[in-house]
C-alpha positions as CSV (number, residue, x, y, z in Angstrom):
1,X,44.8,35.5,-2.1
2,X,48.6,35.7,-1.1
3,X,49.9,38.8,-3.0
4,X,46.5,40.0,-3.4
5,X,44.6,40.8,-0.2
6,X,45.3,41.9,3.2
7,X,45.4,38.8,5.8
8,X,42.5,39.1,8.4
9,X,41.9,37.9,11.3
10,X,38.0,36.5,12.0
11,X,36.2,38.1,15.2
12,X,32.5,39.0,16.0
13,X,30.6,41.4,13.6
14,X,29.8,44.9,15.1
15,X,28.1,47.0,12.7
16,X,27.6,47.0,9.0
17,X,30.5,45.9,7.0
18,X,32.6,48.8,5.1
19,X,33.3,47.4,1.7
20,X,35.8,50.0,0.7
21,X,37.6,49.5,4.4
22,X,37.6,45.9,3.9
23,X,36.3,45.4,7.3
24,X,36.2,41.9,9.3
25,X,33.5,39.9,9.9
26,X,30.8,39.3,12.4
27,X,31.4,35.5,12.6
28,X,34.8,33.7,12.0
29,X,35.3,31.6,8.7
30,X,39.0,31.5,8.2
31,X,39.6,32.6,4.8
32,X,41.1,28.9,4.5
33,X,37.9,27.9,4.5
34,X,36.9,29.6,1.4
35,X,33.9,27.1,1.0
36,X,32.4,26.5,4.5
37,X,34.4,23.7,4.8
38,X,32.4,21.1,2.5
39,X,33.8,22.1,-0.7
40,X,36.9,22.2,-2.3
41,X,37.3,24.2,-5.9
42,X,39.7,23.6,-9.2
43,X,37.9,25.6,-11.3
44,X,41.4,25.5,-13.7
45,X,45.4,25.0,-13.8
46,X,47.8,28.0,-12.1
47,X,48.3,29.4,-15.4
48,X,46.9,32.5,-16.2
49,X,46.5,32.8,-19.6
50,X,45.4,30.5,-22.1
51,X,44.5,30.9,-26.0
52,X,41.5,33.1,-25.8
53,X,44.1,35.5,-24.0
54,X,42.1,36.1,-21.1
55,X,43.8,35.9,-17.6
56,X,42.7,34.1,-14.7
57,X,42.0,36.5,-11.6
58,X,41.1,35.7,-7.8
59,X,39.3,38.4,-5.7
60,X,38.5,37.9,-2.1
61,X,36.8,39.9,0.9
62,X,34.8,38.9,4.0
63,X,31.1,39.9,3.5
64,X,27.7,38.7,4.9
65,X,30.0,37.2,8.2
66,X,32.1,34.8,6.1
67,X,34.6,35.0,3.2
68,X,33.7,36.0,-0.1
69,X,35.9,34.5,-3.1
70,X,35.8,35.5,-7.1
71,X,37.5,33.4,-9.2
72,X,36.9,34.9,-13.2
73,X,38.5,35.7,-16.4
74,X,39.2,38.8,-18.1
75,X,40.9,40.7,-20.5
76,X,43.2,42.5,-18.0
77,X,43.6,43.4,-14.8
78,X,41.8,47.0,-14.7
79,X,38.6,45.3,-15.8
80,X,38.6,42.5,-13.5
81,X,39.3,44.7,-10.3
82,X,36.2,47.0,-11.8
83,X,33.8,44.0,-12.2
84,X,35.0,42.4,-8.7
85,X,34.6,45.4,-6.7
86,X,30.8,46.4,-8.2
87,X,30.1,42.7,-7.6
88,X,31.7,43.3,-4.3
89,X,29.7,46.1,-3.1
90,X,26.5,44.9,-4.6
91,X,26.8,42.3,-1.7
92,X,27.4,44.6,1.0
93,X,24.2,46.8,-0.2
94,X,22.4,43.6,0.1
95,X,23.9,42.7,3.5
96,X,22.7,46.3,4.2
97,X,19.2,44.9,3.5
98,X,18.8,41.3,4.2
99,X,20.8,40.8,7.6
100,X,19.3,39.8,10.9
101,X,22.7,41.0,12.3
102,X,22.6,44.6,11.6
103,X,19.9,46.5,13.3
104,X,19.7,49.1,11.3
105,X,18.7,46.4,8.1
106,X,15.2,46.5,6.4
107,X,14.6,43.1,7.6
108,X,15.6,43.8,11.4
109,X,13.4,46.9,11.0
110,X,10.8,44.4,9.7
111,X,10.9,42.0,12.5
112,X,10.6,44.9,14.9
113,X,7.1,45.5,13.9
114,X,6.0,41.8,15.0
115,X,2.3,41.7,15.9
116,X,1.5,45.5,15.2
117,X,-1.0,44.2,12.9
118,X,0.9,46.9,10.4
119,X,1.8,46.1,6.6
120,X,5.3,47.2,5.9
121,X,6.3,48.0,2.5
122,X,9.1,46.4,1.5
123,X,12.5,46.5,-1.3
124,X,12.6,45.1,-4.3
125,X,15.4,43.2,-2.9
126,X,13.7,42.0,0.4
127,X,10.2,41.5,-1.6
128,X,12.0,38.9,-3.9
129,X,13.6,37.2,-0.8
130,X,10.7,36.8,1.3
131,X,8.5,36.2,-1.7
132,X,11.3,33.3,-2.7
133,X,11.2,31.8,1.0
134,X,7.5,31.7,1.6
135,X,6.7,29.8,-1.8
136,X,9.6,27.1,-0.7
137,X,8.0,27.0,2.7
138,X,4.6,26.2,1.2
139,X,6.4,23.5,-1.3
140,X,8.0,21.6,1.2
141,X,5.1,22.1,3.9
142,X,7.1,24.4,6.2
143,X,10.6,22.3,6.3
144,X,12.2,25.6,5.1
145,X,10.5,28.2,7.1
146,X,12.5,32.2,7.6
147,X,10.3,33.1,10.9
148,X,11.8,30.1,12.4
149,X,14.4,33.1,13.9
150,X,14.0,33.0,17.9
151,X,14.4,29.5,17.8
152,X,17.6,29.9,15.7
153,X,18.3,32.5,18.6
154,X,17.5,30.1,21.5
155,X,20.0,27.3,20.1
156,X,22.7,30.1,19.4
157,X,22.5,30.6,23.3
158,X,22.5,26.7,23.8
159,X,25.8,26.1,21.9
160,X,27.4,28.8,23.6
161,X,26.7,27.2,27.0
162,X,26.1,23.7,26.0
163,X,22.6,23.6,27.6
164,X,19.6,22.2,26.3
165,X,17.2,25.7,26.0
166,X,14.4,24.9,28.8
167,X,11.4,23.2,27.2
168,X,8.5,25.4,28.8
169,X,10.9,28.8,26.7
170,X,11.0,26.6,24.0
171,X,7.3,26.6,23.7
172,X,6.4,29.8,23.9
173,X,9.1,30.5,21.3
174,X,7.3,28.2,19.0
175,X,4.2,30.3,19.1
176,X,6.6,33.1,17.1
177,X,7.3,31.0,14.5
178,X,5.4,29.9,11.6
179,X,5.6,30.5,7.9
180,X,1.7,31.0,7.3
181,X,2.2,34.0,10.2
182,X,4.3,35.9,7.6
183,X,1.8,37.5,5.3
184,X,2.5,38.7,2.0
185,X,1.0,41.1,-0.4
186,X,1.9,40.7,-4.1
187,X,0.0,43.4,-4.9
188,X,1.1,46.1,-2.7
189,X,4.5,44.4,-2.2
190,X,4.0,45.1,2.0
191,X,4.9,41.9,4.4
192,X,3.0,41.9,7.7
193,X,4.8,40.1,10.8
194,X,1.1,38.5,12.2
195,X,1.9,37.5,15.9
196,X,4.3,39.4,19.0
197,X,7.9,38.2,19.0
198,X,8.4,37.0,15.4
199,X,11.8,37.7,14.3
200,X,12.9,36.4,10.4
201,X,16.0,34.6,9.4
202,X,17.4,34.7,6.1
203,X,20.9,32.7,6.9
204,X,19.6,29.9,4.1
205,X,18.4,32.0,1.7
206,X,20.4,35.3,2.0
207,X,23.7,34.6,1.0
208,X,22.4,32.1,-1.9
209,X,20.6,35.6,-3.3
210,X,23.6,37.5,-2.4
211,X,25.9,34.9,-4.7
212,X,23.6,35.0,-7.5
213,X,23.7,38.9,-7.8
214,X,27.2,39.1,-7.7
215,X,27.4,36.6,-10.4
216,X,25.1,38.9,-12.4
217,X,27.1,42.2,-11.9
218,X,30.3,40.3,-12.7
219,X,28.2,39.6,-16.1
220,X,27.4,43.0,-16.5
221,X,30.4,43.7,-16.6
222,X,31.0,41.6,-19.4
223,X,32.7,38.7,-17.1
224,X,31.5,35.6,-18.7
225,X,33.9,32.7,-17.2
226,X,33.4,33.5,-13.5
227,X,33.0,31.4,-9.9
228,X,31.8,33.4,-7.3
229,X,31.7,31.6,-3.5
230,X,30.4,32.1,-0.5
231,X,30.6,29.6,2.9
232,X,30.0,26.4,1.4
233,X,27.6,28.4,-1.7
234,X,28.5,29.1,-5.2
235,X,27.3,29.8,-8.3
236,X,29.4,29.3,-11.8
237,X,29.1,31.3,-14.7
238,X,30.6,30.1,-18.3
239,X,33.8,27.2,-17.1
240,X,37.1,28.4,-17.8
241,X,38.5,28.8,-21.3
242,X,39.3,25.1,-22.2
243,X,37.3,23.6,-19.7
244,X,33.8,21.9,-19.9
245,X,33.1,23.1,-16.2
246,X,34.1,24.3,-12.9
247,X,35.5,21.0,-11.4
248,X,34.3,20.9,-7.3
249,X,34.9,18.1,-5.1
250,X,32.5,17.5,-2.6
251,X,34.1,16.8,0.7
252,X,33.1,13.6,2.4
253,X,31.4,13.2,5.9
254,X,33.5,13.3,8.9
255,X,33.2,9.6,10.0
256,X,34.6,6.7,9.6
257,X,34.0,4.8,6.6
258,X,32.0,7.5,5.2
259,X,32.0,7.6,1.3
260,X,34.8,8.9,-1.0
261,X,34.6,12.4,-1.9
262,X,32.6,13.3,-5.4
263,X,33.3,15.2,-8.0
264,X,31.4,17.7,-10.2
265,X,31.5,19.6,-13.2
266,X,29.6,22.8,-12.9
267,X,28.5,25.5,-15.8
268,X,26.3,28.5,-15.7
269,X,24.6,26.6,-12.4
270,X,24.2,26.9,-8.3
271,X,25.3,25.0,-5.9
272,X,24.3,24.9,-2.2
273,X,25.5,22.8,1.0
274,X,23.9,22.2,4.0
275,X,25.2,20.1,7.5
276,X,26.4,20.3,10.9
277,X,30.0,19.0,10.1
278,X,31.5,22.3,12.2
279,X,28.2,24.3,13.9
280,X,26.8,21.6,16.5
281,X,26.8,21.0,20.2
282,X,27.2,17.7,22.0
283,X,25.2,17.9,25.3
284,X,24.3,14.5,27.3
285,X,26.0,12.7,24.4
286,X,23.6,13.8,21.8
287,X,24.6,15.7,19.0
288,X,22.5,18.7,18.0
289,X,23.0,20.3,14.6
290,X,22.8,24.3,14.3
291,X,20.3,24.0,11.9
292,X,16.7,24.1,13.6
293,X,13.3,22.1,12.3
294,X,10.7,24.8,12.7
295,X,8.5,22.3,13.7
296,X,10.2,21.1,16.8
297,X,12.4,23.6,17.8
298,X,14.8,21.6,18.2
299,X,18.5,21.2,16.4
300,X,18.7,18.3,14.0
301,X,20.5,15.2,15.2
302,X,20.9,13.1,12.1
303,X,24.6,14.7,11.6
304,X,24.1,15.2,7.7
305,X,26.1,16.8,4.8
306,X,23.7,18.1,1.8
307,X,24.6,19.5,-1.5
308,X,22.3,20.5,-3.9
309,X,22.9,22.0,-7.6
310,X,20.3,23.6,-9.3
311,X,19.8,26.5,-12.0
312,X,20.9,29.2,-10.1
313,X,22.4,29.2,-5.9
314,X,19.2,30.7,-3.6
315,X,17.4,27.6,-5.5
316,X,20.5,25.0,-4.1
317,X,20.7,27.0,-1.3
318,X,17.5,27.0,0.2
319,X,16.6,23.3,-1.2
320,X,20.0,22.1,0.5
321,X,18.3,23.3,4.2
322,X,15.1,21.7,3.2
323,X,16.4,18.5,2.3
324,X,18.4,18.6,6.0
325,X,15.0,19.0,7.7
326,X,12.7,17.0,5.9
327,X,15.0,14.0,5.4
328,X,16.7,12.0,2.2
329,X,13.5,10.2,1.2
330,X,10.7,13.3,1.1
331,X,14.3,15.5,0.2
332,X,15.7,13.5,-2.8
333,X,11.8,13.8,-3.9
334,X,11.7,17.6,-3.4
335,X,14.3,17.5,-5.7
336,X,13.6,15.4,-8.3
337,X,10.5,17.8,-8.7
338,X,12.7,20.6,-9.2
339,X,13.4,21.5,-12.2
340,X,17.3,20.5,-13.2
341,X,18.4,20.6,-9.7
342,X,20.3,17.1,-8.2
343,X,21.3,16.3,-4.5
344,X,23.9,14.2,-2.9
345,X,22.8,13.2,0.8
346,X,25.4,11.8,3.5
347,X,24.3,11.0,7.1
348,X,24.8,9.0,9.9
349,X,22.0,9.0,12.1
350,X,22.7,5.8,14.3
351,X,25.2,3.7,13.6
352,X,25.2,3.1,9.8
353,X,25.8,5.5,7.8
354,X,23.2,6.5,4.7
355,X,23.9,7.6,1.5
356,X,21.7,9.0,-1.2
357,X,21.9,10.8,-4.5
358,X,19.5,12.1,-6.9
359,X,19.1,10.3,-10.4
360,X,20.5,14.1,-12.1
361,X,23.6,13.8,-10.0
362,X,25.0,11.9,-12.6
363,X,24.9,14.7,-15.7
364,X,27.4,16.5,-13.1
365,X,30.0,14.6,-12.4
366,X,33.0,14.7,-13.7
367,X,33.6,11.4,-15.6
368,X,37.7,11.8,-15.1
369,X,37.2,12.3,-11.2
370,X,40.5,14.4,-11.5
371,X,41.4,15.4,-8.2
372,X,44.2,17.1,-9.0
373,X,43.5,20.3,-7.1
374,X,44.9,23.4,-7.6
375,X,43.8,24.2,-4.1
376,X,43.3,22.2,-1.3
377,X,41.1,23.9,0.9
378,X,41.2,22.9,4.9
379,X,37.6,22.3,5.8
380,X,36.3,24.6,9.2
381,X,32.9,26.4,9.2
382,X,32.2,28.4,11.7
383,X,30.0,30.9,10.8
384,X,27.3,31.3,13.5
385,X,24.6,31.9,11.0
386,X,21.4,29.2,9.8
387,X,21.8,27.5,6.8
């Protein structure tokens, strides 16, 4: 934040990122657009201390392709820079592991052994990831699916040149993909890649993992009252002192007419967002989302916004891409079945525009709908990565 951190400027990610450098990312997220442009966060007032006589402390750094932001409370300043910068470097070790980015990652190594018929032994880290993904694929009957990667790829190429990818590529790219050609062992804890070409993608279930460890260290630490943020991901610890929650306002669809913004309270939760409000292409008038059912191949084109809380942010993160792909009536349902998680859907797939919340919504929002922000956060996501 201003007086803080360095300013950066966004470009294209090279090689791993250098925590104690501080080094840029791989895709460009202003660090305006602290929450992936669907979010907006007044977790509490300027002040920085209150009667518990804990200060308020902001830490930010571009990790995973995107901006980073910790917002926590502590006793003094030494401590808080301590617990920030393990929580910090516990996600760069993870981007180390987990992204499809960096070549030299576990889970590029992984995909590089597509169709050798060879049962790699994985991390506890990467074991709890693709262990995590493949039991939401089989829940929601493959809307969520991680080997759903050289499609990802093939749209990546079309947005770039606004072209649709040719149909005949996009069929034989469909024989790579495929959550039941991922095998696991739980015993052995090996993954086998079953079929030539495969390539996994953990952009919607990565960074949710990535925000929920941080949150952890930060507790380690003994950091209690803590926010940490990634993109348009977060997960709370304990609200700030005086407060019942984190308050978040949910930024409304970018249409005309679309519904008012909503507000929630959020406590020792996750919360995830999904939608093609800034990664799409237009091409022949259609408008094709960045995120890719596995099932077609093809972008979405409902031109959603999804945001899902739930007990912890790789559960709203990966149910928030679900939901996008399987629609609001089997999604809201998905979710209902979750334990404590709610959803609030906006879309506008023709002309009229849909609206759709989950019956738990309501325990989270915040009955004063104060929008008195301490922040207001310009909305832009452009982080080239599948959520």
């Amino acid at each position: 934040m201003p007086g803080s951190e360095p300013g950066w400027t966004p470009r294209l990610h090279a090689a791993k990122l250098n925590l104690m450098r501080n080094a840029l990312p791989r895709h460009g997220l202003y660090f305006a657009a602290l929450l992936g442009g669907l979010l907006l966060v007044a977790g509490c007032r300027t002040t920085t201390t209150n009667p518990s006589s804990l200060q308020r402390f902001e830490f930010s750094q571009p990790q995973m392709g995107l901006p980073f932001r910790m917002v926590l409370y502590a006793p003094d300043s030494s401590s808080a820079d301590a617990a920030a910068q393990a929580a910090f470097a516990r996600i760069a070790e993870l981007n180390g592991i987990l992204s499809d980015y960096d070549t030299d990652s576990e889970l590029s190594r992984l995909s590089r052994t597509a169709g050798e018929g060879r049962a790699i032994p994985l991390s506890p880290d990467l074991w709890l990831v693709l262990d995590r993904a493949q039991k939401i694929a089989a829940e929601t009957d493959g809307a969520f699916d991680i080997t759903v990667g050289p499609c990802v790829s093939l749209w990546r190429k079309a947005r770039r040149e606004k072209k649709l990818p040719r149909v005949d590529l996009l069929a034989e790219t469909l024989k790579a993909v495929g959550w039941q050609k991922l095998k696991l062992d739980s015993k052995q804890r090996t993954a086998t890649l079953l079929v030539p070409d495969m390539r996994l993608d953990l952009g919607s279930i990565a960074k949710g993992y990535a925000i929920d460890e941080a949150l952890n260290v930060l507790r380690r630490y003994g950091i209690r009252s803590a926010l940490v943020t990634g993109g348009g991901d977060m997960a709370a610890g304990d609200p700030p002192p005086d407060r019942s929650g984190w308050r978040i306002t949910l930024a409304p669809l970018d249409v005309t007419n679309a519904p008012p913004a909503r507000h929630v309270l959020l406590a020792n939760a996750g919360l995830g967002t999904s939608g093609d409000l800034f990664q799409h292409v237009e091409i022949d008038g259609r408008r094709y989302s960045h995120i890719v059912d596995p099932k077609t191949g093809f972008g979405l084109t409902d031109h959603s916004l999804v945001t899902v809380i739930a007990k912890d942010c790789i559960t709203a993160n990966t149910l928030a891409t679900a939901i996008s792909v399987m629609g609001p009536d089997a999604g809201i349902k998905r979710v209902e079945r979750t334990a404590g998680a709610a959803a609030h859907l906006v879309r506008k797939p023709g002309d009229e525009i849909e609206k759709r919340e989950s019956k738990r919504l309501g325990k989270f929002l915040d009955p004063e709908h104060d929008v008195d922000l301490e922040k207001a956060v310009q909305p832009r996501m452009d982080s080239d990565e599948h959520r």
